[in-house]
N, C-alpha and C positions, 0 to 999 in steps of 0.2 A: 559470586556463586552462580556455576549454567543451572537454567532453570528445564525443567522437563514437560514441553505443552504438552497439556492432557487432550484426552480426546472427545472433548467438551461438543463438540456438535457432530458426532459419530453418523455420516449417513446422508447429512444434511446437504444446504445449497447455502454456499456463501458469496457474498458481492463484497470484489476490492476493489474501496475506492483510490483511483490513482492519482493527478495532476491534472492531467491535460483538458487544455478550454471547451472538449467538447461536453462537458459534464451539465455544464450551463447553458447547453441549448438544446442538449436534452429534456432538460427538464422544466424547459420554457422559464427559466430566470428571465426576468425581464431587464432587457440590454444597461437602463439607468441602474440598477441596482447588481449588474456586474461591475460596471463601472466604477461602482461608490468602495464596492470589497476591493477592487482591483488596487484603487485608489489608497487602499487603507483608511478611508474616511468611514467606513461602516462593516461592520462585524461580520465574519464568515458567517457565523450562524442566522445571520438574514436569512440566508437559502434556505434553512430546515424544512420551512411553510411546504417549500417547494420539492420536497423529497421527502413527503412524506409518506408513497408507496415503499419507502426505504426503512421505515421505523417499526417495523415489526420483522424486519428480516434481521440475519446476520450479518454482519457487517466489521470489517476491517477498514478501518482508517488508515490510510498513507500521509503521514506526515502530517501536513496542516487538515486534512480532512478530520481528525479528532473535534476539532473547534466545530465544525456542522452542531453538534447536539449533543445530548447525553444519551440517545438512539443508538450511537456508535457504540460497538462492543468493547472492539479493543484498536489503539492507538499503536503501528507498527514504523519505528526510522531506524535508518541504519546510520545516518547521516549523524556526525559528533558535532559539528558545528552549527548543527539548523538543532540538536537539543538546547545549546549554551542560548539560544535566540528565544528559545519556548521553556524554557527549564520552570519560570513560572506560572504563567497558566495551565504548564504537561501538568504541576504539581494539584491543580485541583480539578483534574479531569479522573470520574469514579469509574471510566472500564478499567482493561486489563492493558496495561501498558508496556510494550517489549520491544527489544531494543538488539539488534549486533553489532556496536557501536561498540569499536574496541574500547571507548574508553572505558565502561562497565567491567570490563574482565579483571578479575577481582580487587575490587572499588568497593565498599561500603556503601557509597552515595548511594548503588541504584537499589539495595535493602533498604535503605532509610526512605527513598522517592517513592519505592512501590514498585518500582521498574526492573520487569523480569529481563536475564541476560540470556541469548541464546548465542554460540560460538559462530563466529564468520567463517563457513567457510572457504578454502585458499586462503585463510591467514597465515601469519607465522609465527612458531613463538609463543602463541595466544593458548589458552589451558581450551584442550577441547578440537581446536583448531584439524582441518582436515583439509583433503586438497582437491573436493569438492566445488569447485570456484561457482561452474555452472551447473540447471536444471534444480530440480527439488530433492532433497535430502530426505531422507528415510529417517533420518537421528533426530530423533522428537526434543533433543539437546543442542541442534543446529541447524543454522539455513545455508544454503546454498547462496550467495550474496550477489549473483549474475551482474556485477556492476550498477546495479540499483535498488532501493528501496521496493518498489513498488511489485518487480521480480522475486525479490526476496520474500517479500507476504506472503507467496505462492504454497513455499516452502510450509509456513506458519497454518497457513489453510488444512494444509495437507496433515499436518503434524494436531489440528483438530478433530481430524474427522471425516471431513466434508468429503463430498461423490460427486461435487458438480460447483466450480468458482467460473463468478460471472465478471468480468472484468471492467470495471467503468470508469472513462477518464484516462488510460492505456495509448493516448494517441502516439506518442516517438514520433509527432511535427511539429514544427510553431507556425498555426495559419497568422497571417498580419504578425508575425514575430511574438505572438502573444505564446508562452510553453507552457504558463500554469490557467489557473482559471483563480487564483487567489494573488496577493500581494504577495513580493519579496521572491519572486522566481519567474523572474523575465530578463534572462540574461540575453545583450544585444548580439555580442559579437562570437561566446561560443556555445555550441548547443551539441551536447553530446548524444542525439541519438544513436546513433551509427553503434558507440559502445553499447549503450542500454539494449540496443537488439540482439547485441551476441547470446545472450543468453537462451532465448527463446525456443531456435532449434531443440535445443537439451530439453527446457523445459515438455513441450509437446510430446516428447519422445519419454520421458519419465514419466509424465503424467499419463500415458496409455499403457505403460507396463503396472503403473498403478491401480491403475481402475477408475479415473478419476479423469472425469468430463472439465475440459477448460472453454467457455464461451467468450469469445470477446463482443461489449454490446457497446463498443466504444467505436460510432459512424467514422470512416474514411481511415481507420486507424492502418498504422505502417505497419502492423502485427498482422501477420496474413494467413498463421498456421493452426488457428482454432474458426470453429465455424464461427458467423458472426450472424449478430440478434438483431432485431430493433429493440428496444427498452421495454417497448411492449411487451413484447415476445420473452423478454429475461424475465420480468416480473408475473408473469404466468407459471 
């Protein structure tokens, strides 16, 4: 069943978090203890301590950023195969869990899990489905899926409420080859930024016909079309 995001923080400032390694030097992680997460030898949620001007904000999680806390509101992938990898710890994590991962279209699974469906769209086929591929959708029943998860939250942002998304961890590079800041996404040999930026243009350009301030406060990021913060300066 598509689910219909409300418009639960009407007005508001939200921070998505994304992927990328600059997350962790933001927030002065200390380098051993990126390591240990990187490693899988110690729990994402080590970081929390360290993000905690983050814990009274809104907050969308991309993917493995759910694990951070229970501070995280709501948990956002689009990705079906990194669910099949999390399906059990996604299962006891208390935000708001949403998903446009074709597999959910209409599945029972994602009623039973908790996990709200929104339609992909440029799908095909799919109940809902539109051809919307890029930018942020207006249909509080779908995102826009710009070839990535973290693009797609934009959508989900928007379809809350929110007047102003701060973007953290948005890099589209892999310094020292490193692309996430957590285990299980450091692929060597290919790295698709190049697609995850097509979206972006669109994005920008929907988000100023909306009314809707996009900050990127993610340092050196390859994203060059929203003004950019220090972290300082977003959490102000």
């Amino acid at each position: 069943m598509i689910w219909k995001a409300p418009k639960m923080w009407d007005g508001g400032t939200c921070f998505i978090i994304g992927g990328g390694p600059s997350l962790v030097e933001q927030f002065q992680i200390p380098p051993e203890i990126v390591a240990e997460v990187r490693r899988n030898k110690a729990n994402i949620s080590t970081y929390s301590p360290y993000l905690e001007a983050l814990h009274d904000k809104h907050v969308i999680g991309v993917n493995n950023a759910y694990l951070l806390g229970d501070w995280v509101d709501c948990c956002f992938f689009g990705d079906c195969a990194w669910y099949l990898v999390h399906r059990v710890p996604l299962a006891k994590f208390q935000g708001i869990k949403v998903t446009c991962c074709d597999r959910f279209a209409n599945k029972p699974v994602a009623k039973c899990e908790g996990i709200k469906y929104l339609a992909k769209g440029g799908g095909k086929g799919l109940p809902g489905a539109d051809s919307k591929l890029y930018g942020i959708s207006e249909n509080p029943s779908k995102v826009a899926w710009n070839s990535n998860s973290g693009a797609a939250a934009i959508s989900l942002a928007a379809h809350f409420g929110v007047k102003r998304i701060i973007l953290l961890g948005f890099d589209m590079q892999a310094p020292d080859g490193m692309t996430h800041w957590h285990f299980g996404h450091n692929p060597k040999n290919k790295q698709p930024f190049n697609r995850h930026l097509r979206g972006f243009p669109v994005i920008a350009k929907d988000a100023q016909c909306m009314g809707i301030e996009i900050f990127n406060a993610s340092p050196n990021s390859k994203i060059e079309l929203f003004p950019k913060l220090t972290l300082e300066e977003a959490l102000k």
